[in-house]
mmCIF file of the C-alpha atoms, coordinates in Angstrom:
data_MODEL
# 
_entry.id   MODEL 
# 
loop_
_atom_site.group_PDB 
_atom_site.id 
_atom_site.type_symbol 
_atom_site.label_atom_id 
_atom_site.label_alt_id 
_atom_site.label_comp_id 
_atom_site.label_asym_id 
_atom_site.label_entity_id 
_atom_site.label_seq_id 
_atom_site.pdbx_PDB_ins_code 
_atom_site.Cartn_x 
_atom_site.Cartn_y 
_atom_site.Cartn_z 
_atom_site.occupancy 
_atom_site.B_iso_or_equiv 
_atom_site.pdbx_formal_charge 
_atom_site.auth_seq_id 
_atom_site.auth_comp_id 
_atom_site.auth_asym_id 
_atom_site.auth_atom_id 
_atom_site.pdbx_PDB_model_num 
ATOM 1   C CA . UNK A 1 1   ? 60.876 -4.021  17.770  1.00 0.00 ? 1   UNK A CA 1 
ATOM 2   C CA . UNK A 1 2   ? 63.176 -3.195  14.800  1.00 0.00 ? 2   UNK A CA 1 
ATOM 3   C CA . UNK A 1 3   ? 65.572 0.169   14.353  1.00 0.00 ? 3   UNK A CA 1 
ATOM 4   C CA . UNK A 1 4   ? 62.736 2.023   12.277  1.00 0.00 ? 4   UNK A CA 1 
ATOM 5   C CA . UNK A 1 5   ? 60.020 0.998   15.472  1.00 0.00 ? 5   UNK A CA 1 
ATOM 6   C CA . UNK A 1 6   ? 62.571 2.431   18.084  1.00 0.00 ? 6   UNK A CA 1 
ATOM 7   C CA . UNK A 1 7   ? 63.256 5.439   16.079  1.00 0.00 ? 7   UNK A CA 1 
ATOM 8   C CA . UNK A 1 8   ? 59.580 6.099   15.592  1.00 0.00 ? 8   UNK A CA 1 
ATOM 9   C CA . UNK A 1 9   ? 59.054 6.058   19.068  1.00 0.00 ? 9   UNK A CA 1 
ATOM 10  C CA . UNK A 1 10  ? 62.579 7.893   20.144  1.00 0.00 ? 10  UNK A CA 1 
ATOM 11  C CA . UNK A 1 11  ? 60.837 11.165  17.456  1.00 0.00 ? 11  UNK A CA 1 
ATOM 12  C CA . UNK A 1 12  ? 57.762 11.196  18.874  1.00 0.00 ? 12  UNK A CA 1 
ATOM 13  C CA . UNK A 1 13  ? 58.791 11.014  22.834  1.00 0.00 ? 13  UNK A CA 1 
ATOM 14  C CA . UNK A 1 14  ? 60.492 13.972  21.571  1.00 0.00 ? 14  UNK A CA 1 
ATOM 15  C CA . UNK A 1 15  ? 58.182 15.868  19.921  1.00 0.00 ? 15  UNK A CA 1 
ATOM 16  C CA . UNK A 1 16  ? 55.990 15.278  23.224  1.00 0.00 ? 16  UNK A CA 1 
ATOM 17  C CA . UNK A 1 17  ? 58.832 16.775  25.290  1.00 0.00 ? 17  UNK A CA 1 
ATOM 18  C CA . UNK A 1 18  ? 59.003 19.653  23.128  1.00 0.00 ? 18  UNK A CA 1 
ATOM 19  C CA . UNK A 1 19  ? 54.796 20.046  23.208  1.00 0.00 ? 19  UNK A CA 1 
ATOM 20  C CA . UNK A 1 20  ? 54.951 20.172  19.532  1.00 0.00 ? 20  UNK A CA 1 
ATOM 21  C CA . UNK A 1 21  ? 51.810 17.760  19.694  1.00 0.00 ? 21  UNK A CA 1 
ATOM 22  C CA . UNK A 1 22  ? 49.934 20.067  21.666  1.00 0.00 ? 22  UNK A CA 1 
ATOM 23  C CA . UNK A 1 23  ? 47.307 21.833  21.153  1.00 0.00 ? 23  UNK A CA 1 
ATOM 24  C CA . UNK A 1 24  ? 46.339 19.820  17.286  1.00 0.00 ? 24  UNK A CA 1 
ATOM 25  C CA . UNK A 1 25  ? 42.936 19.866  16.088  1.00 0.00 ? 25  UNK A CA 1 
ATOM 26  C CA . UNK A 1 26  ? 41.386 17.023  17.586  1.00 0.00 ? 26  UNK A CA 1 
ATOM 27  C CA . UNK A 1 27  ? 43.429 16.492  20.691  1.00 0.00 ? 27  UNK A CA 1 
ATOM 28  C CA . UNK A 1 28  ? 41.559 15.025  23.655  1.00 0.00 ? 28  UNK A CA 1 
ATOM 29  C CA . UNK A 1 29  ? 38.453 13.383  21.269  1.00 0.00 ? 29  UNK A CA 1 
ATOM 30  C CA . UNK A 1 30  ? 38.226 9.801   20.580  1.00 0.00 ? 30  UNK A CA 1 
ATOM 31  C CA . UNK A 1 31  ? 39.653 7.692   17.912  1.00 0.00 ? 31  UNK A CA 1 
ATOM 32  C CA . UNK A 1 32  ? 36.983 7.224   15.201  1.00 0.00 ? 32  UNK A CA 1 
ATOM 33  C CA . UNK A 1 33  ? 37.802 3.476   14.306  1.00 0.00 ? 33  UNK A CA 1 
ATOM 34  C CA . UNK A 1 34  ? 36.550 2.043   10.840  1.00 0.00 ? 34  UNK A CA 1 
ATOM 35  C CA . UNK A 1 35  ? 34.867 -1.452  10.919  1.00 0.00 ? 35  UNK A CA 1 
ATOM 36  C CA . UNK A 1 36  ? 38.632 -2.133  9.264   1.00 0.00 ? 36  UNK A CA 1 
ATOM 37  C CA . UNK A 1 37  ? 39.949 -4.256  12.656  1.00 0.00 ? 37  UNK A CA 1 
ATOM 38  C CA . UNK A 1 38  ? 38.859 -7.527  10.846  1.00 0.00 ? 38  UNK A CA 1 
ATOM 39  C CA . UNK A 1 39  ? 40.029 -6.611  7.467   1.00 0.00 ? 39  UNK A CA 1 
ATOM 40  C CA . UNK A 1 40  ? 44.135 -7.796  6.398   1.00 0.00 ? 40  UNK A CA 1 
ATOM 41  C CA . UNK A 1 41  ? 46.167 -4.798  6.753   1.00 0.00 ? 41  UNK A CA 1 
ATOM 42  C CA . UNK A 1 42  ? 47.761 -5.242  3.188   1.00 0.00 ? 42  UNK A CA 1 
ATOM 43  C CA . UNK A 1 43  ? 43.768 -4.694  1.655   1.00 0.00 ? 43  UNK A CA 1 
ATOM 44  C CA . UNK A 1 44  ? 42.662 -1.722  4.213   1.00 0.00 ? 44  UNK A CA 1 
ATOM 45  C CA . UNK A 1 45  ? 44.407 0.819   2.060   1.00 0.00 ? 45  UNK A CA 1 
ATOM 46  C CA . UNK A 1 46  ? 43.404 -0.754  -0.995  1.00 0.00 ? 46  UNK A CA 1 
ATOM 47  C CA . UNK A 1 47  ? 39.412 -0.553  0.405   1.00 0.00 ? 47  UNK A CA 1 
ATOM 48  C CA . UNK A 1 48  ? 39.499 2.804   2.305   1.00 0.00 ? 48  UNK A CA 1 
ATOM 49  C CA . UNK A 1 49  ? 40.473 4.874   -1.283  1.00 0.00 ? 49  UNK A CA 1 
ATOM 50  C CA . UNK A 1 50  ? 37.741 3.091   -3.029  1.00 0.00 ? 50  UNK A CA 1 
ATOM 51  C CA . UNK A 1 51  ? 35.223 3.750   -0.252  1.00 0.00 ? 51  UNK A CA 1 
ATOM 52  C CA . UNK A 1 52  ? 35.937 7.160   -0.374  1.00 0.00 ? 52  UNK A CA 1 
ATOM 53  C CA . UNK A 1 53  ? 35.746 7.140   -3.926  1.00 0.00 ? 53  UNK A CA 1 
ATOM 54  C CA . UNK A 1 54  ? 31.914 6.207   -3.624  1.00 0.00 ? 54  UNK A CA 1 
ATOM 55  C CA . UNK A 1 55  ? 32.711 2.488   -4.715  1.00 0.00 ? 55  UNK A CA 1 
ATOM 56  C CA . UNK A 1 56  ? 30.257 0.094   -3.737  1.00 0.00 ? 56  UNK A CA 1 
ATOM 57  C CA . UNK A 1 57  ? 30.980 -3.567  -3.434  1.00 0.00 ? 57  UNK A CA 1 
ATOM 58  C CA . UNK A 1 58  ? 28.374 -5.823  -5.987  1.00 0.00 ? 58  UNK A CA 1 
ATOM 59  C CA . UNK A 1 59  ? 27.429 -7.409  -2.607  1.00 0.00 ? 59  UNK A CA 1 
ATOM 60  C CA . UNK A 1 60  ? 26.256 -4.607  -0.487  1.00 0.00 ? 60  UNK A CA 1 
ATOM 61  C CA . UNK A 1 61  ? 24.544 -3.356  -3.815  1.00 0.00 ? 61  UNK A CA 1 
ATOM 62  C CA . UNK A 1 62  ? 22.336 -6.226  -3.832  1.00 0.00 ? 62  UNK A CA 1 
ATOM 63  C CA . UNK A 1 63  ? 21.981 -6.422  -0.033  1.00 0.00 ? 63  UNK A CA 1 
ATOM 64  C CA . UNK A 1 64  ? 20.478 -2.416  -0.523  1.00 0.00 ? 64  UNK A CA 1 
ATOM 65  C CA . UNK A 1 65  ? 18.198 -3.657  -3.552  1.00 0.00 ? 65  UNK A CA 1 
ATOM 66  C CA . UNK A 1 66  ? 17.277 -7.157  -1.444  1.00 0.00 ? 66  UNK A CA 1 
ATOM 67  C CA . UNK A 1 67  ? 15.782 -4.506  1.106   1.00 0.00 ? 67  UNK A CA 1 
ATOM 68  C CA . UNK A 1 68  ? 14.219 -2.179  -1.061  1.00 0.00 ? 68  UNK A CA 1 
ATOM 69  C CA . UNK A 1 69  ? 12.705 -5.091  -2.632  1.00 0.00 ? 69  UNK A CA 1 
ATOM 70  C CA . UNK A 1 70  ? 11.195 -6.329  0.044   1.00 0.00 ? 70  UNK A CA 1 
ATOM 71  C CA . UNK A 1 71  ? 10.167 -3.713  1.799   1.00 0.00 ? 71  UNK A CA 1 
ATOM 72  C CA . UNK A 1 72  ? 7.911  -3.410  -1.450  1.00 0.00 ? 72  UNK A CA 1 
ATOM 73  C CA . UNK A 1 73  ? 6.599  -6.730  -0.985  1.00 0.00 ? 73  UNK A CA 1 
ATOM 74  C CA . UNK A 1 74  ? 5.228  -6.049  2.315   1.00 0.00 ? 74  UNK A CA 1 
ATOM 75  C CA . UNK A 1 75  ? 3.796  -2.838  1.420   1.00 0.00 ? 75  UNK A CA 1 
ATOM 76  C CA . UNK A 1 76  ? 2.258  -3.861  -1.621  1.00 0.00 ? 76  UNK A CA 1 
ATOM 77  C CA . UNK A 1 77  ? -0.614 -6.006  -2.964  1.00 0.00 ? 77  UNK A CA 1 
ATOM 78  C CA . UNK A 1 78  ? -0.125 -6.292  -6.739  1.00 0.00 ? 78  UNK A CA 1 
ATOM 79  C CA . UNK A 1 79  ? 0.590  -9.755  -7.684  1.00 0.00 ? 79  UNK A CA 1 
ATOM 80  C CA . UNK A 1 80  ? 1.910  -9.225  -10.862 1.00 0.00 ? 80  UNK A CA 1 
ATOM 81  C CA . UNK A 1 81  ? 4.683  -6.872  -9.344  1.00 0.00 ? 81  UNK A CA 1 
ATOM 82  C CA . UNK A 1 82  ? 5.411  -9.221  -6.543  1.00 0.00 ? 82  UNK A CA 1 
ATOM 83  C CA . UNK A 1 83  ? 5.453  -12.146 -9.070  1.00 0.00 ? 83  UNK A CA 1 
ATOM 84  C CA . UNK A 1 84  ? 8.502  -9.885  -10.402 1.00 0.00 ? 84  UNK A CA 1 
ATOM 85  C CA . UNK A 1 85  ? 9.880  -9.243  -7.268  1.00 0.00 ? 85  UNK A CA 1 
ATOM 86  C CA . UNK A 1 86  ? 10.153 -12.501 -5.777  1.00 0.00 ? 86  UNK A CA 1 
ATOM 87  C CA . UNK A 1 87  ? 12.208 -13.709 -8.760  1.00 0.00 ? 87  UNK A CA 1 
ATOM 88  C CA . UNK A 1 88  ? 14.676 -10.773 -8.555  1.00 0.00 ? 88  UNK A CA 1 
ATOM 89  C CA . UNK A 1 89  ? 14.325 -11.281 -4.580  1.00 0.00 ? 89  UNK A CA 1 
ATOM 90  C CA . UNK A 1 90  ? 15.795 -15.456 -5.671  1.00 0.00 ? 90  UNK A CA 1 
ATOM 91  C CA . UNK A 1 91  ? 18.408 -13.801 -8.093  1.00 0.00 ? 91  UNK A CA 1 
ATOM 92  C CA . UNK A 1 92  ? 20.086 -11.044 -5.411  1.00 0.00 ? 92  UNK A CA 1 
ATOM 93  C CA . UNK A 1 93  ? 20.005 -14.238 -2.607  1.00 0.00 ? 93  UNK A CA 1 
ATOM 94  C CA . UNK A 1 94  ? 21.676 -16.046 -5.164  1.00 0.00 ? 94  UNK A CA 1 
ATOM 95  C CA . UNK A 1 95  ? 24.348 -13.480 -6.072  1.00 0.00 ? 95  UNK A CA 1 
ATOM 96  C CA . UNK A 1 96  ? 24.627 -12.945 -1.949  1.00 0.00 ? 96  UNK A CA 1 
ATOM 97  C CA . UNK A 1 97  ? 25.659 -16.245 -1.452  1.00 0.00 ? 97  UNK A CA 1 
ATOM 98  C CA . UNK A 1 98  ? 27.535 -17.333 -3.806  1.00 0.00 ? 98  UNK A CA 1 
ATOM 99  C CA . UNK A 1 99  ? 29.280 -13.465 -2.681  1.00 0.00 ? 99  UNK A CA 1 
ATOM 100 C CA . UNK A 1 100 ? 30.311 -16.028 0.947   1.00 0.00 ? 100 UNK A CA 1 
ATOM 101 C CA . UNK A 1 101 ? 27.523 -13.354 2.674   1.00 0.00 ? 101 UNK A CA 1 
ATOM 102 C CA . UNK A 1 102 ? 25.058 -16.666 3.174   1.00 0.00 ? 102 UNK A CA 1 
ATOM 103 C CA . UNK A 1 103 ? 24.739 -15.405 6.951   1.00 0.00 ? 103 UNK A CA 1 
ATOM 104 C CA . UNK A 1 104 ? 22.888 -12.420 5.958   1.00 0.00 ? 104 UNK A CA 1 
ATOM 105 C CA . UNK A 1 105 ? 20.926 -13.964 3.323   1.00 0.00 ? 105 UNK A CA 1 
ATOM 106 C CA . UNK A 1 106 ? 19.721 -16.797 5.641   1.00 0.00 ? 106 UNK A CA 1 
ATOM 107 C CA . UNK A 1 107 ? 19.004 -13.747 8.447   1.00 0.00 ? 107 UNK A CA 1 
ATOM 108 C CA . UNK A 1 108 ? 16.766 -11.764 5.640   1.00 0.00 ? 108 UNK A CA 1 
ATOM 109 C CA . UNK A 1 109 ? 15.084 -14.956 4.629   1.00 0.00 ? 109 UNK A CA 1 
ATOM 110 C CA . UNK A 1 110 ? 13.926 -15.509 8.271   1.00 0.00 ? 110 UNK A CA 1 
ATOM 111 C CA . UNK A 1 111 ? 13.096 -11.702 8.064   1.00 0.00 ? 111 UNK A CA 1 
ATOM 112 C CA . UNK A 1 112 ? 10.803 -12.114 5.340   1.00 0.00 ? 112 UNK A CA 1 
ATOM 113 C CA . UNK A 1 113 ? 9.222  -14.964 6.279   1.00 0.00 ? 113 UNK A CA 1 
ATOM 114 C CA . UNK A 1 114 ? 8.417  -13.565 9.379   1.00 0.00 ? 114 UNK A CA 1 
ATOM 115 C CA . UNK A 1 115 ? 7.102  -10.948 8.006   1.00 0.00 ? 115 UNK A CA 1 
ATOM 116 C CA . UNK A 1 116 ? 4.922  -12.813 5.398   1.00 0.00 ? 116 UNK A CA 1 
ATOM 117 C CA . UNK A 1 117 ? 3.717  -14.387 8.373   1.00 0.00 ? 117 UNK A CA 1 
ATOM 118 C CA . UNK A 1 118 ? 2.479  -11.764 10.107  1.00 0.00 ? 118 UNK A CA 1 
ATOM 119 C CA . UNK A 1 119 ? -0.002 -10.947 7.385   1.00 0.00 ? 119 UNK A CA 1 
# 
């Protein structure tokens, strides 16, 4: 540990001793961790003001359209409409891979066809 580690830890022993960290709003609840444990340290501030902004990465955008879409496809009979929908479907896979998210593309591929197969 460095000086600014040790003095950290020196203040807040303190602060304990003194019960000034009694009694705060919150105190005996659990930690509500973000999905950030996998994300570089140096990026999680960078992503937590623009999530709270109400930014939405391209990616996820297409992953909520991708479902929408195909949600439609199952519900719905119109071939002209699905003829549309199966080439924006291809375009959003596209964009989803080439995004490095092939995992999820491959996992809503095998989705679909599973459920193309159960008609």
């Amino acid at each position: 540990m460095n000086i600014f580690d040790c003095l950290a830890e020196e203040r807040i022993r303190e602060a304990i001793a003194q019960g000034q960290l009694s009694g705060l709003p919150g105190e005996g609840q659990p930690l509500v961790l973000d999905d950030d444990l996998l994300v570089p340290v140096e990026v999680r501030m960078g992503n937590r003001i623009l999530r709270n902004a109400g930014y939405v990465p391209p990616a996820v955008a297409d992953l909520q359209e991708l479902r929408q879409l195909c949600a439609q496809s199952a519900s719905s009979d119109d071939r002209s409409a699905k003829g549309r929908r199966v080439q924006r479907i291809t375009v959003l896979l596209t964009r989803i891979e080439a995004a490095g998210l092939a995992h999820v593309s491959a996992v809503l591929l095998r989705r679909i066809a599973a459920s193309s197969d159960a008609k």
